[in-house]
C-alpha positions in Angstrom: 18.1 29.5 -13.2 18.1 26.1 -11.2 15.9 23.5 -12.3 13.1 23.4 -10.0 13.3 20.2 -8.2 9.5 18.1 -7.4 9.5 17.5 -3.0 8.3 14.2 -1.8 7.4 13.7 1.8 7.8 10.3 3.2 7.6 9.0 6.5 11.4 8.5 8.1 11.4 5.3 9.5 9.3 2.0 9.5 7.4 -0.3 7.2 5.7 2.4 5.6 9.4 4.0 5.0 10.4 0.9 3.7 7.7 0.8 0.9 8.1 3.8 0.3 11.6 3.7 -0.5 11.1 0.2 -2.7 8.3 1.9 -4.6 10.7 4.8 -5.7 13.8 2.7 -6.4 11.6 1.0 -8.3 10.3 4.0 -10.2 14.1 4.5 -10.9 15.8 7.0 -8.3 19.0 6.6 -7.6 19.0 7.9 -3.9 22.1 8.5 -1.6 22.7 6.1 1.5 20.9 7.6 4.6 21.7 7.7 8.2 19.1 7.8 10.9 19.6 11.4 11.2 19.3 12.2 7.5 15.9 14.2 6.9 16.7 14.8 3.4 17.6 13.1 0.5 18.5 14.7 -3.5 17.8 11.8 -6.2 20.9 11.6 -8.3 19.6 11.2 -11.4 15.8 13.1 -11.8 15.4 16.5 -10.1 13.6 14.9 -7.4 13.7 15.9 -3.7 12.6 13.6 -0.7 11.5 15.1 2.8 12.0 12.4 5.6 9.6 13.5 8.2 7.1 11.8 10.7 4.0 10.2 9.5 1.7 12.6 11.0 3.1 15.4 9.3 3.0 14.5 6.4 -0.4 15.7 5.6 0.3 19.3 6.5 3.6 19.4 4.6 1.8 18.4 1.6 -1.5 21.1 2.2 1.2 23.7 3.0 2.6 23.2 -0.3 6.4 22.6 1.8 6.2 19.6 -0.3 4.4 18.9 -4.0 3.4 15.2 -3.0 3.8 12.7 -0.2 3.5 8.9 0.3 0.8 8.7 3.8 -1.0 6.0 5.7 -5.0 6.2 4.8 -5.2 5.8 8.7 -3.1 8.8 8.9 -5.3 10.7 5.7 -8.5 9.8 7.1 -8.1 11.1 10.5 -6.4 14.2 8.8 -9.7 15.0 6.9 -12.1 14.2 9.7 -9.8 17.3 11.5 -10.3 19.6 8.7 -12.9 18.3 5.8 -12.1 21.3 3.5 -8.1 20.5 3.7 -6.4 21.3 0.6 -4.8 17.5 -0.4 -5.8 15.3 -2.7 -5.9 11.9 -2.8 -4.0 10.7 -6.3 -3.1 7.3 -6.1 -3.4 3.8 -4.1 -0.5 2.5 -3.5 -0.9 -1.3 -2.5 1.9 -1.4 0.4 1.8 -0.8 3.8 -1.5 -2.3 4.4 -2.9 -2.5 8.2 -6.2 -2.5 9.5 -7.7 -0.2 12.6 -9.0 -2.2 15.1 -10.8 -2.0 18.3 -9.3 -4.1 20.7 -9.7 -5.7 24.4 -8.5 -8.1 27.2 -8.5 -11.4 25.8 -9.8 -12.8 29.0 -12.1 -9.9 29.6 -16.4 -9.4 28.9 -16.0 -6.9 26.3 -16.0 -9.4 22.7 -17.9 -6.9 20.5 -18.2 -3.6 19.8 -21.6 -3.4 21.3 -20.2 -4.4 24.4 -18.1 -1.0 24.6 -21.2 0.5 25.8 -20.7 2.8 28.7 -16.9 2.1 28.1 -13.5 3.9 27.4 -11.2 3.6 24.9 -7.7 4.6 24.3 -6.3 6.0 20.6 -4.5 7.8 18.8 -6.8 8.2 16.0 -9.9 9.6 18.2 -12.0 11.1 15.0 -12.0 8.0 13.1 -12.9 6.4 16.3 -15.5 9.6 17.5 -16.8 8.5 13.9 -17.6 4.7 14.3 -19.1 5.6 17.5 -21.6 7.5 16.2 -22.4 5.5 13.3 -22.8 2.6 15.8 -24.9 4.6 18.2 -22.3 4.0 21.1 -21.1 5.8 23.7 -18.0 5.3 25.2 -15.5 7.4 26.4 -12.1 8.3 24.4 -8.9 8.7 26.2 -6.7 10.1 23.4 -2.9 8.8 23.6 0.2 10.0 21.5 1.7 6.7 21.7 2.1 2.9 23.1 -2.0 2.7 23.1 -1.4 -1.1 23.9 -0.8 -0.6 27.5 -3.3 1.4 28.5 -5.4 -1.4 29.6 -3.2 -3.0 31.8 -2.4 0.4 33.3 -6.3 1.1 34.4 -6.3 4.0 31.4 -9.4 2.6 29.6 -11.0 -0.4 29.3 -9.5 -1.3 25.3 -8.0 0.5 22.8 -8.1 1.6 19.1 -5.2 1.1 17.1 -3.3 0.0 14.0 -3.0 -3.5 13.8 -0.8 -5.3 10.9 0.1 -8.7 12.4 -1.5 -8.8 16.0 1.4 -9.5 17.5 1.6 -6.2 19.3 -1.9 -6.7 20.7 -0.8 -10.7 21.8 2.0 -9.4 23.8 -0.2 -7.3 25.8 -3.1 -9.7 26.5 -5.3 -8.1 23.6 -7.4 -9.5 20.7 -9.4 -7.7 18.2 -13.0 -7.6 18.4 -13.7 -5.3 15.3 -11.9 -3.7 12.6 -13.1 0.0 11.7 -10.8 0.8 9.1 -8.5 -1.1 6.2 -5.3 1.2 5.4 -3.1 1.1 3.3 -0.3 3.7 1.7 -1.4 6.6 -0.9 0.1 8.9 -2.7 -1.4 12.5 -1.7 -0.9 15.9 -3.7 -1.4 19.5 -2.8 -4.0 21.8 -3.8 -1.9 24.4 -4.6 -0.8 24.8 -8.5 2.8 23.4 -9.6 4.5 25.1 -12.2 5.1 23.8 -15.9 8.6 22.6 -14.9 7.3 20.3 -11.7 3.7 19.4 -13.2 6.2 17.5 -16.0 8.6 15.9 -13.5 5.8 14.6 -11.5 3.8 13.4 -14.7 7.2 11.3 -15.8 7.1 9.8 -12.1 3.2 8.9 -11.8 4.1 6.9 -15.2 6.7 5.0 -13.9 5.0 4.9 -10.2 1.5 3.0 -12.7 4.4 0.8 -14.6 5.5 -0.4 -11.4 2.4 -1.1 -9.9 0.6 -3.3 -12.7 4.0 -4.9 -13.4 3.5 -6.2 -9.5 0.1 -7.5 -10.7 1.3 -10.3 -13.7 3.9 -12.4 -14.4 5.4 -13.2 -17.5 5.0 -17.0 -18.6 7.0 -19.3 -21.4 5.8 -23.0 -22.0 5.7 -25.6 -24.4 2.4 -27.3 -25.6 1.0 -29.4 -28.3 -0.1 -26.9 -31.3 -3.7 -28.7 -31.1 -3.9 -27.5 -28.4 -3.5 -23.9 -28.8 -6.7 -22.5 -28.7 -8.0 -24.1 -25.4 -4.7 -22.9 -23.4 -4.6 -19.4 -25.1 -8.3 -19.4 -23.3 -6.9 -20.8 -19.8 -4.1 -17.9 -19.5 -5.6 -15.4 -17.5 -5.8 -11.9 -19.3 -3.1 -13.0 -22.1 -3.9 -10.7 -25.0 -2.5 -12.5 -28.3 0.5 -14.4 -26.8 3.3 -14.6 -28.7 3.8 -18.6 -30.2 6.8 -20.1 -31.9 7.2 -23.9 -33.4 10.0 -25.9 -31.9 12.6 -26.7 -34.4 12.3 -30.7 -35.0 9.3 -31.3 -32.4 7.1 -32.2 -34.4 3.6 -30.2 -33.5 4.9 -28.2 -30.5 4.9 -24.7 -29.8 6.9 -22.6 -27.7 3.9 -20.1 -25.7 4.8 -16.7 -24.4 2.5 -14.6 -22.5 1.8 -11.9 -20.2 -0.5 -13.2 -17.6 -2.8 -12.3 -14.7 -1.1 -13.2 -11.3 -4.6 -14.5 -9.4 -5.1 -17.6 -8.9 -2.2 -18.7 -11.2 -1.6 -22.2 -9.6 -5.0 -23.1 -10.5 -4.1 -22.4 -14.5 -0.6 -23.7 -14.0 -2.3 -26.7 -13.0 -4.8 -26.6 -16.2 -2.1 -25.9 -18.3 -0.5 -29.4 -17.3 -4.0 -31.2 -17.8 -3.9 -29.9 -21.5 -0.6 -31.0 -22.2 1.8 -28.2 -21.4 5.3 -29.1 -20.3 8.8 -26.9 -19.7 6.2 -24.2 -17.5 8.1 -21.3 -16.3 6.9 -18.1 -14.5 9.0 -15.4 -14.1 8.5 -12.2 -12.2 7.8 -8.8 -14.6 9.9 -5.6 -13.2 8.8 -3.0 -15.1 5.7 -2.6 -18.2 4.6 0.7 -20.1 1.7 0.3 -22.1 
């Protein structure tokens, strides 16, 4: 019997694609080259099957059960749930890529600067449940042109007065006169599952992946740091690296009091300790990146 083989849908092309792909690569599949055709792709090494489809349907892939998991836009999730509450995905993981924000949006040189002001007014979106939504939290009404596609323009054409829409780096908006008056929604990519029961043989393949899928992610979140410091010092610096849990420390052969300090750190604010680090005598600092940590 052939080993049964753990579908992944991701979205085919774009920054979410990208992430998508690192995030897995990462997680150690070894994936064919792709054209800009290809809509599937057979990892080489773990019985693991990706679907390249389009954002939007990745949802219903994933509650259809055509594939086990997928890797979807919370923009894309959210307005996926408003549609049907009772749909059978489940959220599983945050991913931390991909993030965007969706916005409300209007001529930079027009009246309309807050979202009270869309009183009376129409918008333009793709995402018109999310949007339906924040209306009526807000107590507005406005009208809501729904649009498949290039939302941006739909001002400058006389469609609606602003629009609703993803917004990463605002140039998109810029180019077309716009400027954000209120975000709605922070996005961001997450790993989705179906409802439907997996058998023994995929529950195990995807319970190896969600391992290596956590390694990945909290080896993104520290950094692994070496430095040398006086051995009077050792107690105050242990207490200055961020989330260090016993670090490892070694004398330095003919220097006298030194240690050699080796730790795995928090990655916030680490210019501020590097910095406190110097002030208590540390010297030969080096922070390197961490690809991969299991607990």
């Amino acid at each position: 019997m052939e080993t049964q083989r753990l579908r992944i849908a991701i979205q085919k092309s774009g920054r979410m694609a990208e992430g998508s792909n690192e995030l897995l690569q990462a997680a150690g599949l070894r994936l064919p080259s792709r054209s800009k055709t290809t809509l599937f792709q057979r990892a080489r090494n773990l019985p693991i099957d990706l679907l390249l489809v389009r954002d939007d349907d990745i949802p219903n892939f994933v509650a259809t059960g055509v594939a086990d998991i997928g890797i979807v836009g919370e923009n894309v999730y959210e307005e996926w749930q408003l549609d049907d509450p009772v749909a059978p995905i489940t959220l599983v993981r945050r991913l931390g890529f991909s993030f965007c924000r969706l916005s409300l949006a209007t001529p930079k040189d027009g009246p309309l600067r807050s979202a009270k002001d869309l009183e009376g007014k129409s918008l333009a979106t793709s995402y018109p449940l999310i949007l339906r939504r924040f209306f009526k939290e807000q107590g507005i009404q406005a009208d809501i042109v729904e649009m498949s596609g290039s939302v941006e323009v739909a001002p400058k054409l006389g469609i609606a007065d602003g629009i609703f829409d993803i917004v990463s780096s605002g140039a998109t908006l810029e180019a077309n006169g716009l400027g954000p008056i209120a975000d709605v929604l922070k996005s961001e990519a997450l790993l989705v599952q179906t409802q439907k029961p997996l058998n023994a043989e995929k529950a195990s393949i995807l319970e190896r992946l969600m391992v290596r899928i956590e390694s990945v992610q909290a080896s993104r979140q520290i950094k692994y740091i070496m430095l040398n410091a006086p051995g009077s010092k050792l107690a105050t610096i242990t207490d200055i690296l961020p989330g260090a849990d016993a670090p490892t420390v070694l004398p330095l052969q003919g220097k006298g009091d030194m240690v050699a300090i080796h730790a795995v750190v928090q990655d916030a604010d680490l210019w501020d300790t590097l910095e406190k680090l110097k002030e208590q005598g540390a010297s030969s600092i080096l922070v390197t990146p961490i690809e991969k940590m299991m607990a």
